[in-house]
N, C-alpha and C positions, 0 to 999 in steps of 0.2 A: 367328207362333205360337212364340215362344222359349219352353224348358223351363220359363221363371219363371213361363209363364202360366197352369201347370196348376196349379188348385185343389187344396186337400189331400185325400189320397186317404181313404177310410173304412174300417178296417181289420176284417174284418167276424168278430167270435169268439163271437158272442151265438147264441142262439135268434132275438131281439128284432128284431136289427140283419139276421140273412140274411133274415127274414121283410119287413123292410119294402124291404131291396135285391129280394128276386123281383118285390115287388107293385111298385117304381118301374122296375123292367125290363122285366117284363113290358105294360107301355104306352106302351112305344115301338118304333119303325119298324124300327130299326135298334139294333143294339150291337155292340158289340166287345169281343172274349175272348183269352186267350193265357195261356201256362201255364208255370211253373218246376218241374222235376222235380230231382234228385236222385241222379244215374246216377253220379257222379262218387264218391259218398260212399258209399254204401249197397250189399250185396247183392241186392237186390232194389230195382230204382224205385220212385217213386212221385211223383205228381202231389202237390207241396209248397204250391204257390199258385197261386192261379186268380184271374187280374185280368179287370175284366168294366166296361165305360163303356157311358155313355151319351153324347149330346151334350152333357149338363150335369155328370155326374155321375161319378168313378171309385170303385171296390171293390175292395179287396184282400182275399181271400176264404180264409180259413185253413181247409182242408179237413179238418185235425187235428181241429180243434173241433169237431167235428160226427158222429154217428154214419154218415148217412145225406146224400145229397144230391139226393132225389130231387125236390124241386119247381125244383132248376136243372136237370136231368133232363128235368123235362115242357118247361122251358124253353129249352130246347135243341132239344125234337123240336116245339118250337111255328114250322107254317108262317106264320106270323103276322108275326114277328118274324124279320129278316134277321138270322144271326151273320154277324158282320164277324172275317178271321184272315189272317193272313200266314203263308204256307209252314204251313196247316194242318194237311195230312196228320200231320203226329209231335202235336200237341197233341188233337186228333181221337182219333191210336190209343193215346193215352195216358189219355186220360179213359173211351175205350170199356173198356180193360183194367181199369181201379181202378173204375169207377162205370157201366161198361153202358148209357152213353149211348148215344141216337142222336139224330142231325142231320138238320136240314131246314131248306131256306132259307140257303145259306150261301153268302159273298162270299169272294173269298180275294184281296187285293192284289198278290202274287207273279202268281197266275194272268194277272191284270189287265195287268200292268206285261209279263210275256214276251208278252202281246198286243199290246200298246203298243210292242215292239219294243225295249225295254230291255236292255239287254247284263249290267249288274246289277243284280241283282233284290234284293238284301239290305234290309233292312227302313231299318237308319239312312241308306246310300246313297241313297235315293228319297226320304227325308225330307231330305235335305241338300240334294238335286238340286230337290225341287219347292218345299222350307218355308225351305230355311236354318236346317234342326236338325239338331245334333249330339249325336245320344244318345252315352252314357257306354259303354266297354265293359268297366268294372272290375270288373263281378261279372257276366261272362260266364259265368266257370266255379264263381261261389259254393256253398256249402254250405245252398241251403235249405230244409234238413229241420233245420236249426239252430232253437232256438229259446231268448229272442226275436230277430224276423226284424229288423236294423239298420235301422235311420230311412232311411241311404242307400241300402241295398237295396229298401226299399220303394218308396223317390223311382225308381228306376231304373227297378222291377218296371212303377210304374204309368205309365210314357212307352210301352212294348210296347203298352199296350191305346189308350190315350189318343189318340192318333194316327191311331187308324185309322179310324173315319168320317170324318174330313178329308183322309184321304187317297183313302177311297175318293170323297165327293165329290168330289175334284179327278179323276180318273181316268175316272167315269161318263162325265160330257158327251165326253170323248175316244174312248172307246168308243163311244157312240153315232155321235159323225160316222163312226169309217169303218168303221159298223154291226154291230159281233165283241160288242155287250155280252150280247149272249144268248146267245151262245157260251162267254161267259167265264163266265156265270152257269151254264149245262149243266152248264161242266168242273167247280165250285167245289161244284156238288153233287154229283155222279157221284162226287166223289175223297171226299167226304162218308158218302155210300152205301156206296161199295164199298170204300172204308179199312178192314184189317182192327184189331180190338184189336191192341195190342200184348201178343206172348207174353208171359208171367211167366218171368223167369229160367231156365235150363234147364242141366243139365248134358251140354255136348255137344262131344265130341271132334274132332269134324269141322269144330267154327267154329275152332279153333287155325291161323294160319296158319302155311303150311310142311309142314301131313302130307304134300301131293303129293310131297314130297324122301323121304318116309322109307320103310322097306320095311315090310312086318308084322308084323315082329318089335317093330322101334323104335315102330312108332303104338301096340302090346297095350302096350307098357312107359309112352307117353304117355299114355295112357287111366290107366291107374292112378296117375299124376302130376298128373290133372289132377284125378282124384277128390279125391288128396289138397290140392288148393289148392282144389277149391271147399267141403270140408270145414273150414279154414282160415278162408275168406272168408265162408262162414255163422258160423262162430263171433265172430267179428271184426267182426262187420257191414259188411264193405267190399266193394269190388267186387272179382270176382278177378284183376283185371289188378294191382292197390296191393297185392296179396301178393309174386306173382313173375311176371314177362311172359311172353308165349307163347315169345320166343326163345329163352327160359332156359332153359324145358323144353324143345323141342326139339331144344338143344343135349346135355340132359342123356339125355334118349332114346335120341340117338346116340351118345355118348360111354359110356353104362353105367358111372357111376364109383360101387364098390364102398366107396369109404372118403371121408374129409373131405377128407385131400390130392385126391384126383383131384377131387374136388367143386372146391376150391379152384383149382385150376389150372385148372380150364373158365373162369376168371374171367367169369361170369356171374349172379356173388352182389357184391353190396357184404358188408361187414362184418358190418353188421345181420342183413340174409339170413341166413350163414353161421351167425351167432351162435343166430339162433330159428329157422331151418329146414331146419340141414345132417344134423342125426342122422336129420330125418324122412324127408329124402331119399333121404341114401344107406340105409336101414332099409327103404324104398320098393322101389329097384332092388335090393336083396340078396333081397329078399322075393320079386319076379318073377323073379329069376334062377333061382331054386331050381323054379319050375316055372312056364317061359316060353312064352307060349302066338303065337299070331298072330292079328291082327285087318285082314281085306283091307275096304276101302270100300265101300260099297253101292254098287251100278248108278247112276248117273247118268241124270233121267229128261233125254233130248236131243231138239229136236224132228228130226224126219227130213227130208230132202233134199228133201221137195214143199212142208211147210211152212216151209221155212225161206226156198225160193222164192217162196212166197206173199206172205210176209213183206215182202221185200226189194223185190216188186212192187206191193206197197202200196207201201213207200216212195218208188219211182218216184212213183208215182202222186200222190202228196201234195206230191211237190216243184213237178211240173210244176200242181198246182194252189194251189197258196201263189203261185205267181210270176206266173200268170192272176190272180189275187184282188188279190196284192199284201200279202199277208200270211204272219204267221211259219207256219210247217209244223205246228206243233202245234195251231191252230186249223181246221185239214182233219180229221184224225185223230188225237186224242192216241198216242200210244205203247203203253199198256195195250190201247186199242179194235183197234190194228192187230194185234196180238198176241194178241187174242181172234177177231178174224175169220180170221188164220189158222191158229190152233188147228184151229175148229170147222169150216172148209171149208163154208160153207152153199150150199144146192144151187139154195136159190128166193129170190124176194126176200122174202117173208115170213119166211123162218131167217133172213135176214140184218137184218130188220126186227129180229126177237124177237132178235139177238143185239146190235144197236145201240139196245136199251130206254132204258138210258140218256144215250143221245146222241139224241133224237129231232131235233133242228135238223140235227146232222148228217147225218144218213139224210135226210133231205126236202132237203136242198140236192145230198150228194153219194152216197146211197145207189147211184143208178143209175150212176153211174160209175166204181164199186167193183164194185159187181154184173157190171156187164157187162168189167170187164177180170178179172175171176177165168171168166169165163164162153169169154172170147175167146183166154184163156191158157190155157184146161182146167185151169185150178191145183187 
């Protein structure tokens, strides 16, 4: 299956053209989806392209075009039809954010491949290791909120989607012999389910890294530096990192420089910087100098010392049953699950049923030996 033998993809900007891609999707077993956003370039993301195959067929599906995309929507939440996605979860909470999808029925190859015991799971490695393809990585980091979207971006775009019923064919039958495929399907929907949207952009001082270093005084003065660069970066349409980087400011936090010399001297402006954002800056800190206030962190929610041992005793517990099975650890308990059971400490096995909903393979293989070591531990 070398790249030459993907057919040309259908580049979908009509009424005409999405209406008869849903109705030739919607009649098959299987498809496969995966998505290019725009993080790089923009203020705000957005789900830029949305490539969607069949076994015969690819779709490059311009979401610009379109006011509404509510019959890929039903199609999406249709059990019917298997989505096929690799390393799903970000394309999942990306299309939940911009269009309120939900999912049902879904396959995830990463999922598959850490079952299979994979060491790398990246989507062109597995395709090189099981196909002999080597996809491109020249527009990893493209711009595709650009428009129009380049010939060889699109050839790129549609090998992410193209690939992936064959690859999950190739995977199936392997799962089946050393019998995790229903586990892998659990996990693939669970992380489906319980994926939350991705937030919309947020103005938030506490994602900067580095406030741990700094005292109250210096995070009140970053706070108002930060305001001013996401101010900037909304006007701009950029992300606010391609203004000025976290280090910058909290360089400039702590230093408090009052004029353009002391600005310049933190040498943590290029030229440019200085030229379009030294007067804002220092106009910034002279502003909060004049009445300087303090800002301490909010409580930190931690779990406490029982759960944390709960925790860790699950982990026991999953190691020593991975190595009885013969299998990766993640397929006993994923991560999230063990972190949910010991949150919520359940008392019977029925709380511990309703808290592994969706994991039920799980619970019915290894419910009672979760049960009974939180039971035998008083955890």
């Amino acid at each position: 299956m070398p790249l030459a033998s993907m057919p040309p993809a259908k580049l979908i900007t009509s009424s005409e053209q999405y209406q008869k891609m849903i109705a030739h999707l919607s009649e098959q077993k299987a498809i496969a989806i995966d998505t290019e956003s725009n993080s790089l370039y923009a203020y705000q993301e957005r789900v830029c392209l949305i490539q969607l195959s069949s076994r015969e067929r690819d779709f490059l599906l311009d979401p610009f075009a379109f006011e509404d995309l509510q019959a890929l929507g039903e199609l999406m939440a249709n059990n019917q039809v298997q989505k096929n996605m690799h390393a799903g979860d970000y394309d999942i909470s990306t299309l939940k954010r911009d269009y309120g999808f939900e999912f049902h029925n879904v396959f995830d190859t990463m999922l598959a491949a850490s079952a299979l015991g994979e060491s790398s799971l990246g989507l062109s490695t597995l395709l090189e290791k099981y196909f002999g393809i080597q996809l491109a990585k020249k527009y990893q980091r493209a711009n595709w909120g650009e428009r129009p979207i380049k010939a060889d971006m699109l050839r790129y775009a549609q090998a992410d989607s193209h690939f992936l019923i064959p690859l999950r064919d190739y995977m199936m039958p392997k799962l089946k012999e050393i019998g995790w495929l229903e586990l892998v399907q659990e996990d693939a929907n669970a992380m489906a389910k319980n994926t939350p949207a991705m937030k919309p952009h947020c103005e938030d001082v506490w994602r900067i890294k580095g406030t741990r270093d700094l005292s109250p005084e210096e995070i009140s003065l970053l706070a108002e530096l930060n305001h001013q660069r996401e101010l900037q970066a909304q006007k701009r349409n950029r992300p606010p990192f391609k203004i000025f980087g976290d280090p910058a400011m909290i360089a400039i936090a702590q230093a408090m420089p009052r004029t353009l010399e002391e600005l310049s001297a933190l040498k943590v402006f290029s030229a440019h910087q200085m030229k379009r954002y030294g007067n804002l800056i220092v106009n910034t800190v002279s502003q909060w100098l004049e009445n300087p206030q303090k800002l301490h962190r909010p409580p930190n929610w931690r779990p406490d010392d029982a759960e944390i041992e709960r925790y860790e005793a699950l982990k026991r517990l999953r190691k020593t049953l991975a190595q009885q099975e013969g299998i990766v650890s993640n397929l006993v308990l994923p991560r999230d699950l063990m972190g949910k059971i010991a949150r919520h400490k359940p008392q019977t096995m029925a709380e511990l049923e309703n808290l592994m909903e969706d994991y039920p393979l799980r619970f019915a293989r290894f419910g009672k030996q979760v049960f009974d070591l939180l039971q035998r531990k008083r955890l």
